[in-house]
C-alpha positions as CSV (number, residue, x, y, z in Angstrom):
1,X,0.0,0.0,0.0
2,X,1.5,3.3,-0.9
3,X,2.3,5.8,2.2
4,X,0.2,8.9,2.0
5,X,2.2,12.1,1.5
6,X,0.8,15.2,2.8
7,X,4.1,17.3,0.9
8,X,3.2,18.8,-2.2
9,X,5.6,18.0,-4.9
10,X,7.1,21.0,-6.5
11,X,4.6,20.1,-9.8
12,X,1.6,19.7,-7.4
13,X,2.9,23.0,-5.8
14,X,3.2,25.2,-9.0
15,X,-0.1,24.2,-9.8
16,X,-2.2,24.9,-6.9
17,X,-4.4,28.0,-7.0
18,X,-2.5,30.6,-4.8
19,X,0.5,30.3,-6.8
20,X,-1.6,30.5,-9.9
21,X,-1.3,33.8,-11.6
22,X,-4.6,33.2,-13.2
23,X,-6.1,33.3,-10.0
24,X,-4.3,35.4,-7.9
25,X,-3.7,38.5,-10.0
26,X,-6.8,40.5,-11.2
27,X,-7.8,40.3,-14.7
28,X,-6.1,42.8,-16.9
29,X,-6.6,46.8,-16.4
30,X,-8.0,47.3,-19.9
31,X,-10.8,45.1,-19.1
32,X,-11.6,47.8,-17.1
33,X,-10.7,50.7,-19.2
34,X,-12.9,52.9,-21.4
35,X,-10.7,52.3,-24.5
36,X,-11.3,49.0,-25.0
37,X,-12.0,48.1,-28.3
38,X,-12.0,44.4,-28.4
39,X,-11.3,41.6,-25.9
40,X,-8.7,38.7,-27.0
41,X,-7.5,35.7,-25.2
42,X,-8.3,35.0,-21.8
43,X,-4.7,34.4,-20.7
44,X,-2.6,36.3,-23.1
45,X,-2.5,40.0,-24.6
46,X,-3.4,38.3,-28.1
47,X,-6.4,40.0,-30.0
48,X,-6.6,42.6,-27.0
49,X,-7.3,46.2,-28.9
50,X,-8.1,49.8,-27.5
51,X,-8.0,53.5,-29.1
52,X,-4.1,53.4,-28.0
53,X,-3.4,50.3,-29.1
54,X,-5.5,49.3,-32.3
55,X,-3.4,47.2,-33.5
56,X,-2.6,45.2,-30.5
57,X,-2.2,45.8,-26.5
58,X,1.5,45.9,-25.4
59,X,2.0,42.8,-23.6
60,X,3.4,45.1,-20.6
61,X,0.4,46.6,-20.1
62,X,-1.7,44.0,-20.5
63,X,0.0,42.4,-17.6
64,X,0.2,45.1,-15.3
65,X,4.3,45.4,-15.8
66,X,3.9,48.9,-17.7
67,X,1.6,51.6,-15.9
68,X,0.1,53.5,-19.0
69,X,-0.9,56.9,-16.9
70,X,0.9,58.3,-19.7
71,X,0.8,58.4,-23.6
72,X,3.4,55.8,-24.7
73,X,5.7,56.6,-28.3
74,X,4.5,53.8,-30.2
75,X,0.3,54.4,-29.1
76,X,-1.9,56.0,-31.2
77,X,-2.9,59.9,-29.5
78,X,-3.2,60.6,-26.2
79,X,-5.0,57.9,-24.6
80,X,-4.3,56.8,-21.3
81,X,-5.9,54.1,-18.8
82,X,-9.6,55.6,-17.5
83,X,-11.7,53.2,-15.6
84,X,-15.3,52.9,-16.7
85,X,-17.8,53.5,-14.2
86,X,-19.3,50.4,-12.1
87,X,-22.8,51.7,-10.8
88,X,-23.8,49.4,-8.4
89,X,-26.5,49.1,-5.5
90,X,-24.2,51.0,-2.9
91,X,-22.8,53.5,-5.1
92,X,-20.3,54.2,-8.3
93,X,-17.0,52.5,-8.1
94,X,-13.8,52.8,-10.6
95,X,-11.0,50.8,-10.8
96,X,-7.5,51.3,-10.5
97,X,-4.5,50.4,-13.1
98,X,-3.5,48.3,-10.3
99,X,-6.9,46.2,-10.0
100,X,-8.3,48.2,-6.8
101,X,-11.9,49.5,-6.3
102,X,-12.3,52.7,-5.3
103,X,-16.2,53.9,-4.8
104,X,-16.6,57.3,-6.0
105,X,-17.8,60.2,-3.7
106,X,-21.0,61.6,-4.3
């Protein structure tokens, strides 16, 4: 009978949900952004398009590794990350570059 192991082998440890970036990052900023043009891949910056970026989101921004509070050379104008507006039951909300709610004051 095979001993039971309570370890985690490194394979079993890399794949467990906390140290899965899929689950413990926030989804991408643009999702959140006004400038959104088109949503890609789920877990990749692939067919991800905005006013900036028509042509393709920059993988760094995408992932949260570039802030884009400011126009970038290779963008298109002068478009920066906006949140949309989240109206729910308790109020209007925004969300940060960096994935945080923020409820607006009325």
């Amino acid at each position: 009978m095979a001993k039971n192991n309570d370890k985690e082998t490194p394979e079993q440890k890399h794949m467990s949900a906390k140290n899965d970036w899929r689950f413990v990052n926030p989804e991408p900023p643009c999702q959140k952004c006004v400038h959104l043009i088109s949503i890609g891949e789920q877990y990749s910056s692939t067919r991800w398009t905005c006013k900036a970026f028509p042509e393709g989101i920059l993988y760094g921004i995408w992932a949260r590794h570039t802030r884009h509070d400011k126009p970038i050379p290779s963008q298109v104008g002068n478009y920066v990350y906006k949140s949309k507006i989240a109206h729910l039951d308790d109020g209007d909300y925004v969300c940060t570059f960096e994935g945080e709610w923020l409820k607006l004051k009325k």
